[in-house]
C-alpha positions in Angstrom: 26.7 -6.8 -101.3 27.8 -10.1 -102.8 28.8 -10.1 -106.5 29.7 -13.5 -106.9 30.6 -16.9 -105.1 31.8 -19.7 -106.3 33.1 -23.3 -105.5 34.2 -27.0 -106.1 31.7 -29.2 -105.1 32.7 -33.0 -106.2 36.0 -34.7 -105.6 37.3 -37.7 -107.5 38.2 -40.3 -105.1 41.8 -41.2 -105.9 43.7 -37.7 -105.5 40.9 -35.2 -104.3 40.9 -33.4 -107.5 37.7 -31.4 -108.3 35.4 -33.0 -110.9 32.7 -30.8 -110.5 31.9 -27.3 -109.3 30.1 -23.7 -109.3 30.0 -20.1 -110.2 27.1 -17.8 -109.0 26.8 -14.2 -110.6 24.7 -12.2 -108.8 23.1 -10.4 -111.9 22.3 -6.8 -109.8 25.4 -6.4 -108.6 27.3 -6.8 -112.6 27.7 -3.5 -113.9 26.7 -3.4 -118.0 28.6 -0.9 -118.3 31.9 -0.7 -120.1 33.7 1.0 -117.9 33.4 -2.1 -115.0 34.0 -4.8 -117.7 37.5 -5.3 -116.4 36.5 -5.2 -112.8 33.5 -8.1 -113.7 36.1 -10.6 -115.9 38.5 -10.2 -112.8 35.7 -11.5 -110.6 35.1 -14.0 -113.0 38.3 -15.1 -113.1 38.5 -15.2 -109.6 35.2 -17.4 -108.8 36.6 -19.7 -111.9 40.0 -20.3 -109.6 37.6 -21.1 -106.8 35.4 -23.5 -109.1 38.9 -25.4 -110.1 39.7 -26.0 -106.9 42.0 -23.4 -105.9 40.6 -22.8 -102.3 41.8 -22.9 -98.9 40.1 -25.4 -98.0 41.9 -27.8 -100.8 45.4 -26.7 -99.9 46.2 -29.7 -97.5 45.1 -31.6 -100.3 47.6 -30.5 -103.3 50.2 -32.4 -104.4 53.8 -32.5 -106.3 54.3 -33.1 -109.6 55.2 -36.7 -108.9 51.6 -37.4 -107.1 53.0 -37.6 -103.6 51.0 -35.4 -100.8 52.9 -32.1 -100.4 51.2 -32.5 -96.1 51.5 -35.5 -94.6 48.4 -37.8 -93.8 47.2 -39.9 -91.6 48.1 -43.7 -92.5 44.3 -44.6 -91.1 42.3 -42.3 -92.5 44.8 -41.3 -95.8 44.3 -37.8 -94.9 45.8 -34.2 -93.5 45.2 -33.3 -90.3 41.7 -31.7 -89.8 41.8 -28.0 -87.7 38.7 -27.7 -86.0 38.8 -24.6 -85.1 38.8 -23.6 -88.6 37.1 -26.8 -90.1 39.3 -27.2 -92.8 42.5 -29.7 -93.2 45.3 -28.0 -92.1 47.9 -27.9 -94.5 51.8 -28.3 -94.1 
């Protein structure tokens, strides 16, 4: 039942930016026909977000327009608070 999935899948080091990431179209589930077009470029779209880095699990990571860390991190380890319960950081 999946039609797509997509993701980031390399950081740069400095700000935790992605660099690099993926988009997966699973061809049988893309209707050709023109009817679904808007339905497929809204998946597309969405997958793209997910590819740029706009994910849930890159939301402890975002910062303000000056550069500073919108959630607070560890002064050790230079980063947010890890849930694992959910394995993701845990944003403020």
């Amino acid at each position: 039942n999946t039609v797509a999935f997509a993701s980031y899948c390399q950081l740069e080091s400095k700000h935790n930016r992605p660099v690099a990431g993926y988009v997966n179209i699973c061809p049988q589930s893309v209707s050709s026909k023109q009817s679904d077009i808007h339905s497929a470029l809204a998946t597309l779209k969405h997958e793209i977000l997910h590819a740029l880095g706009f994910s849930a699990g890159l939301y402890a990571f975002f910062l303000d327009d000056a550069g500073a860390p919108l959630t607070p991190r560890d002064a050790k380890s230079g980063k947010p608070p890890f849930n694992h319960q959910t394995n993701m950081y845990e944003p403020s």
